[in-house]
C-alpha positions in Angstrom: 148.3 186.6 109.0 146.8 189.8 108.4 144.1 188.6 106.9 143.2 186.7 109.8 144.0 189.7 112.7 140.9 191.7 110.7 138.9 188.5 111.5 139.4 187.1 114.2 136.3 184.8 113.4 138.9 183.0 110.8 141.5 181.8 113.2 138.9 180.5 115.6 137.1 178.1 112.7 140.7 177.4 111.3 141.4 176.1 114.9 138.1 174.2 115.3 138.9 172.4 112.1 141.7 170.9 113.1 142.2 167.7 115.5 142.9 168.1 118.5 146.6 167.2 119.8 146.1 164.3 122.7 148.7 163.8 124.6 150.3 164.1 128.5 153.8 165.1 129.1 155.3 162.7 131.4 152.3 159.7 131.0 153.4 155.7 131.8 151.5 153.4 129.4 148.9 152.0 131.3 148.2 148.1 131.6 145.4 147.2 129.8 145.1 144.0 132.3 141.6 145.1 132.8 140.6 144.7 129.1 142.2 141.9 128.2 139.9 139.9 131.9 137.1 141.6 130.8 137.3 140.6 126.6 138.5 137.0 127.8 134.7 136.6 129.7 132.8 138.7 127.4 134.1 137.8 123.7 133.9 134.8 121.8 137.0 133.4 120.0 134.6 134.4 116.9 134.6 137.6 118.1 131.0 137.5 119.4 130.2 139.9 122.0 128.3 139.2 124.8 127.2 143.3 125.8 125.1 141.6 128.7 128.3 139.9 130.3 129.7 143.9 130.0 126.7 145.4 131.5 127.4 143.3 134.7 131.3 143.8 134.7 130.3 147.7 133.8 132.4 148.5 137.1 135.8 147.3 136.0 135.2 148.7 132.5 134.8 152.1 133.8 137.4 151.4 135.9 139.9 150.4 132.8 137.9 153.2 130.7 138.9 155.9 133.4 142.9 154.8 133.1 143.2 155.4 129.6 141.4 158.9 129.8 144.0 159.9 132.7 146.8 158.2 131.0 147.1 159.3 127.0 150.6 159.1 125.2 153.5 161.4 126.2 154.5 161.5 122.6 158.1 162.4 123.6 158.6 159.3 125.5 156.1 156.6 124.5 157.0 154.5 121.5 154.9 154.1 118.4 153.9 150.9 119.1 153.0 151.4 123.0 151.0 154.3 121.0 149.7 152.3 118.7 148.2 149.8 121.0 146.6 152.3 123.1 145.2 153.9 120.6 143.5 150.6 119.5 142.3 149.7 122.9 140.8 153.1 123.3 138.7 153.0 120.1 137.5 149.3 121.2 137.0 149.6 124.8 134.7 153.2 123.7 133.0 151.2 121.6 132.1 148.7 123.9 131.0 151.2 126.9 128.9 153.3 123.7 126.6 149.8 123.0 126.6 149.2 126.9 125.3 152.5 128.0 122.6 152.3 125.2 121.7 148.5 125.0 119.9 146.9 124.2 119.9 147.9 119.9 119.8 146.4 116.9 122.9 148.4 115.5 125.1 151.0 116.5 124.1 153.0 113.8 120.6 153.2 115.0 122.2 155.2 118.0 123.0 158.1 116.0 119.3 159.3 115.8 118.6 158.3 119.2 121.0 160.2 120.3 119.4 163.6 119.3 122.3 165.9 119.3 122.5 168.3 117.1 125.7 168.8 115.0 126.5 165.3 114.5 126.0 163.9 111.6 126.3 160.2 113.1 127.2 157.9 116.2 131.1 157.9 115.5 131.1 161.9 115.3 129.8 161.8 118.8 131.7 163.3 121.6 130.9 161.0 124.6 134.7 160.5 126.3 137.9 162.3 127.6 141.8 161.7 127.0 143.5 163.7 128.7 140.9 166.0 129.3 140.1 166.5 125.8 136.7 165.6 124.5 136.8 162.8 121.8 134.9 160.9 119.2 135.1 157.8 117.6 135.7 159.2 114.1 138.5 161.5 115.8 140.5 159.0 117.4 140.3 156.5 113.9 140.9 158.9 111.4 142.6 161.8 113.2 145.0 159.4 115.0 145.1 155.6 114.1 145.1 156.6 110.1 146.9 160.0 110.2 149.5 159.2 112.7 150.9 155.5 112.0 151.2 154.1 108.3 149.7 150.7 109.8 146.5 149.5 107.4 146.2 146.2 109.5 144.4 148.4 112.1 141.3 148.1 110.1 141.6 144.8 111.3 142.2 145.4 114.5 139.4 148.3 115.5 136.0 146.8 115.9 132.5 148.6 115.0 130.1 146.6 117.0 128.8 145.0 113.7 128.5 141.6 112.2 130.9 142.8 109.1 133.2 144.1 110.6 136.6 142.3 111.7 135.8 140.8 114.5 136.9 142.2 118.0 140.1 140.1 119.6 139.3 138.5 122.6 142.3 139.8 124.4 143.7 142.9 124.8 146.6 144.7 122.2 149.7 144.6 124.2 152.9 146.3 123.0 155.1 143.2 123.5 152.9 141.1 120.9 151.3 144.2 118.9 153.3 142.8 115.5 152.3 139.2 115.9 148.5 140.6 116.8 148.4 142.7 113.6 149.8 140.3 111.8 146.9 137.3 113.4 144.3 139.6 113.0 145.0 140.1 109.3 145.2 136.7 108.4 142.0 135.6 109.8 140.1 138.7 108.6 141.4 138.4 104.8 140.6 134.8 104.8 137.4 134.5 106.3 134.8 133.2 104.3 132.1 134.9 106.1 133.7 138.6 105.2 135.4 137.6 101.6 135.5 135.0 98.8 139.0 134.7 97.7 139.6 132.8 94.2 142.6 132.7 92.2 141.2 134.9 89.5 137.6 136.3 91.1 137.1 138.4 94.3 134.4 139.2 96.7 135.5 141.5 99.1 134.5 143.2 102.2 133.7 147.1 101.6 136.7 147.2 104.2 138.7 147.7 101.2 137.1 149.7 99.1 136.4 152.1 101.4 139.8 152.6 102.7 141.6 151.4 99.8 144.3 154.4 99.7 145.8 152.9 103.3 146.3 149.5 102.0 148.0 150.5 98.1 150.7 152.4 99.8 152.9 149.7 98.8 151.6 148.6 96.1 148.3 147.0 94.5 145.0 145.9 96.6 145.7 142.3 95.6 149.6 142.6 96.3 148.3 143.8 100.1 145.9 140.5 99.9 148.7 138.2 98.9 150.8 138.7 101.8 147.8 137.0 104.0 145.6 135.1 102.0 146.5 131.2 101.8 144.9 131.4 98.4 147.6 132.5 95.7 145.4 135.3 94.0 146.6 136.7 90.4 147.1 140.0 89.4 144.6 140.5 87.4 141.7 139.1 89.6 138.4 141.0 89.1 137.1 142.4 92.1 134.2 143.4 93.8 132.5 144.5 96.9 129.9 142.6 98.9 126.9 143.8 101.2 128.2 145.3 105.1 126.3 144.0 107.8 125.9 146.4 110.4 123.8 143.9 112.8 125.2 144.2 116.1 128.0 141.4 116.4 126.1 139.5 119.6 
């Protein structure tokens, strides 16, 4: 502590390293009633995205986009999973308005340069939204919050990217009263479609889903162990695995 009254400079990076704590003291979870109409016109059962069908319904996504940034988690009263679902809406419904306010493009990652801000070192790092007053990324609220905060893997099945790899975005909204049986859904189709990973009894393909954050999903034991619980193929032990190409086309 002394250390850091002689410089001061120290306790303000220590402080801008750090997350920031979202939250509202006395907050109701929102409906996300808004989300769910607009995915239900705008998504594909496949998970294709129709960002045109957005732009002209961009009205009652910045309507829906406005209630979650005046209405983030009151930590003391809102349970993890009311949390949880918010949390996943948030990251999807930002990801949406981010291709919609810079469509038409090829990829999301081709927004990062276009954007020309200095400081970030790519698109997710970029600071474009509010909760609760607090200015947010992409990055912040999946790594700082959805992976920090709740020991729940199945949400890299549940967040989209806006790419052709990645698991494809529900066409309805996460709602706390179904959020298991969502995960759960979500899961299943991800880990068994043939389009994101070859499943064999002994010989792997897999997306780079799970290599990349293959810490969350070994919490509980082995990659393949994680697998078994959704695959319909019964995949041994032993199975050699590896990794295919991502696809970062954007999912339209």
């Amino acid at each position: 502590m002394k250390l850091l009254l002689r410089f001061p400079f120290l306790i303000l990076l220590l402080f801008s390293c750090q997350s920031p704590v979202v939250g509202m003291d006395g907050s109701t979870p929102p409906s996300h009633q808004l989300w769910n109409e607009l995915l239900k016109s705008n998504v594909k059962s496949n998970g294709q995205v129709d960002y045109k069908g957005f732009i002209r319904e961009k009205p009652k996504l910045e309507k829906y986009l406005k209630l979650l940034s005046e209405n983030a988690p009151d930590r003391k009263t809102w349970s993890k999973n009311q949390q949880l679902a918010y949390w996943i809406n948030v990251y999807n419904a930002f990801t949406v308005k981010l291709i919609v306010d810079n469509y038409p493009t090829k990829s999301i990652r081709d927004l990062g340069p276009s954007l020309k801000i200095p400081l970030i070192k790519d698109v997710w790092h970029y600071k474009f939204f509010k909760i609760a007053g607090v200015e947010m990324s992409l990055d912040e609220v999946e790594h700082s919050i959805l992976r920090k905060e709740f020991e729940e893997p199945r949400i890299h099945f549940a967040i989209n990217c806006a790419s052709v790899s990645c698991p494809p975005l529900l066409n309805e909204a996460f709602v706390v009263d179904r959020l298991e049986e969502q995960l759960t859904r979500v899961a299943t189709a991800f880990v068994n479609d043939p389009t994101r990973n070859n499943l064999g009894v002994t010989r792997l393909q897999l997306s780079p889903i799970f290599s990349w954050f293959k810490g969350d999903f070994i919490k509980k034991g082995t990659l393949i162990d994680f697998l078994n619980k959704y695959s319909k193929v019964k995949i041994s032990p032993s199975a050699s695995i590896s990794f295919l190409e991502y696809n970062w086309k954007l999912n339209e």
